[in-house]
C-alpha positions in Angstrom: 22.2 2.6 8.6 18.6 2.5 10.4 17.4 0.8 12.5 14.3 -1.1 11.3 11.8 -4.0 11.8 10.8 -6.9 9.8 7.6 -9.1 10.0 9.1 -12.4 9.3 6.1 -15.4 8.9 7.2 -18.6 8.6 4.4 -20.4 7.1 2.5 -23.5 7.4 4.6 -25.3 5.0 7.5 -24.5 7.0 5.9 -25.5 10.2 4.7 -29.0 8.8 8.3 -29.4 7.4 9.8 -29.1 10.5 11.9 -26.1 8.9 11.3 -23.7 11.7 14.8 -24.1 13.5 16.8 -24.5 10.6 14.6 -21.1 9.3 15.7 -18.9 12.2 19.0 -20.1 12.5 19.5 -19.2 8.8 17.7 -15.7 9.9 20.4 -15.4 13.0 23.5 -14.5 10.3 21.5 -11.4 10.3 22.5 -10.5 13.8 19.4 -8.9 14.7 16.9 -9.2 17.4 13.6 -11.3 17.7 11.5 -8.9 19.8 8.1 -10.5 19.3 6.8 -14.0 18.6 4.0 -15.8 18.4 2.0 -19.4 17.1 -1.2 -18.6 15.3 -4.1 -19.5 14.0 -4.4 -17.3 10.6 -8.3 -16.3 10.2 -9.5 -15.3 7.4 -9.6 -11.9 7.9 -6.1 -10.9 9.0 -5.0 -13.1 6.0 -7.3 -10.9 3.6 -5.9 -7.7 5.6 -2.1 -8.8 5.2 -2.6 -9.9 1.7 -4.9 -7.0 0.4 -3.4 -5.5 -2.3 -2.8 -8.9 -4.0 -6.3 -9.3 -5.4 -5.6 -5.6 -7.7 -1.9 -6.8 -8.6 -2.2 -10.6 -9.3 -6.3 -11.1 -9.9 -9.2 -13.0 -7.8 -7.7 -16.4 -8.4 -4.1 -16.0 -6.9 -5.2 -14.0 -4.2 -7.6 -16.7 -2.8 -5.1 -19.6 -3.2 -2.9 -16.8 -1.3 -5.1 -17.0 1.4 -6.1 -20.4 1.6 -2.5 -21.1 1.8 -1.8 -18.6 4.9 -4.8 -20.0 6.5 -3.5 -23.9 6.5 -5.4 -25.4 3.6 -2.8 -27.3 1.9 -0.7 -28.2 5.0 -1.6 -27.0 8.7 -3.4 -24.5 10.1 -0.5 -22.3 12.1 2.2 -20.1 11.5 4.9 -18.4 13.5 5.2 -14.6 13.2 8.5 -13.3 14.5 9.7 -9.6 14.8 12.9 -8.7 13.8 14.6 -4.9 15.1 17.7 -3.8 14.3 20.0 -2.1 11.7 18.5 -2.4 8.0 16.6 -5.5 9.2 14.8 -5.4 5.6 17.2 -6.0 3.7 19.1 -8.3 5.5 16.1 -10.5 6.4 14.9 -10.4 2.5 18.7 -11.1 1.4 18.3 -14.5 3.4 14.7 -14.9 2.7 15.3 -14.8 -1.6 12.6 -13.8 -4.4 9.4 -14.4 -3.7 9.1 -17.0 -6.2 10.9 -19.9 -5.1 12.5 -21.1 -8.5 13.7 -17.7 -9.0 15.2 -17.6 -5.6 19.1 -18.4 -5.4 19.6 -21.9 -4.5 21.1 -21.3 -0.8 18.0 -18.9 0.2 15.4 -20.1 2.3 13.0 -19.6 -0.2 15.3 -21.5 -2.3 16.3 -24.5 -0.5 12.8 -25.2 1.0 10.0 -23.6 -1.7 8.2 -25.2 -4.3 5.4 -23.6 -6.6 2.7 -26.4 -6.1 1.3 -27.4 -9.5 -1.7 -28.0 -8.3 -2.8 -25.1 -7.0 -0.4 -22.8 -8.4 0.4 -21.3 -5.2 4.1 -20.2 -4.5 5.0 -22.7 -1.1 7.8 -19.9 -0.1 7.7 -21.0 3.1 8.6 -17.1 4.5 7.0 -14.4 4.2 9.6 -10.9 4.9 8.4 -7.5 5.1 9.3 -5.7 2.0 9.4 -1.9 3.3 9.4 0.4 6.6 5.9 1.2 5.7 5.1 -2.7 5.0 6.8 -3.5 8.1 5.0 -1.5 10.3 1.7 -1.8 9.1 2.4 -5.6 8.7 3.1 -5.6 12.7 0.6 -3.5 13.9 -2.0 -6.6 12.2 0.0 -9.5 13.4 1.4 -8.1 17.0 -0.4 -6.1 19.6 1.9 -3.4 21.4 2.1 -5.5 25.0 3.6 -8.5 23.1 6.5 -7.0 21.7 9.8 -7.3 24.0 10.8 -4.0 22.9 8.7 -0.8 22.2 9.1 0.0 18.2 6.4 2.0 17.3 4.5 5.3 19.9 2.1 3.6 21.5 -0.9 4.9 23.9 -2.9 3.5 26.7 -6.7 3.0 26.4 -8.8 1.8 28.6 -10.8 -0.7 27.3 -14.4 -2.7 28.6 -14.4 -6.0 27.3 -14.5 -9.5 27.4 -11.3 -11.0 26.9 -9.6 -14.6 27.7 -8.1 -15.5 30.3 -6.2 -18.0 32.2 -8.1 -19.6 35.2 
């Protein structure tokens, strides 16, 4: 067995639903660790970067509805991106999580108790979002998660220095 991380995003439908706490303790069967986590604001850009090889595979139209939907157009503007570490956190994570389309999702998955394919937009309302590979996973966290916020060190990391602005607390 390896040990692995999963990007888990529980999206803004999930946040608006109030499904957060009912997500993760479905996601706790899974035994494994939360070592990063986070409320955010998507921009546009790390939605493009997350979703970017959706606009070759499903077209222009899905892609943008894709995006829209990360980003908090049809519900709010936030999601929670959670680390998971531990032994084959992919599978177990995407077990709980169902197909990505939630009416093909079994009925007790998350994706299948709480998603709905909006007929308006034609966007899949999955409410998750689960890595789907080691590769995925680690170039999914490296966008969402910078090194210092992550409990646990997963990937080699170095130290920079760096001379910039940055935000602070007063």
């Amino acid at each position: 067995m390896a040990v692995q991380q999963c990007l888990v995003i529980i999206k803004p439908d999930g946040l608006v639903k109030s499904l957060t706490g009912n997500i993760i303790t479905a996601l706790s069967e899974t035994k494994l660790k939360i070592v990063g986590a986070k409320v955010i604001k998507v921009p546009r850009e790390l939605a493009e970067q997350h979703y970017e090889g959706l606009k070759e595979n499903k077209g222009e139209e899905i892609f943008q509805g894709t995006i829209d939907y990360l980003m908090g157009k049809y519900h709010t503007d936030r999601v929670l991106a959670l680390v998971y570490h531990g032994e084959n956190a992919i599978e177990k994570v995407r077990v709980l999580a169902g197909e990505t389309n939630p009416e093909s999702a079994h009925p007790v998955s998350i994706r299948g108790k709480y998603g709905r394919i909006n007929s308006m937009t034609k966007v899949f309302e999955n409410v998750v979002h689960a890595s789907d590979s080691e590769e995925t996973a680690e170039k999914e966290i490296k966008l969402w998660f910078h090194p210092y916020e992550l409990a646990e060190k997963i990937y080699p990391t170095e130290t920079k220095k760096q001379e910039e602005e940055i935000l602070v607390w007063k």
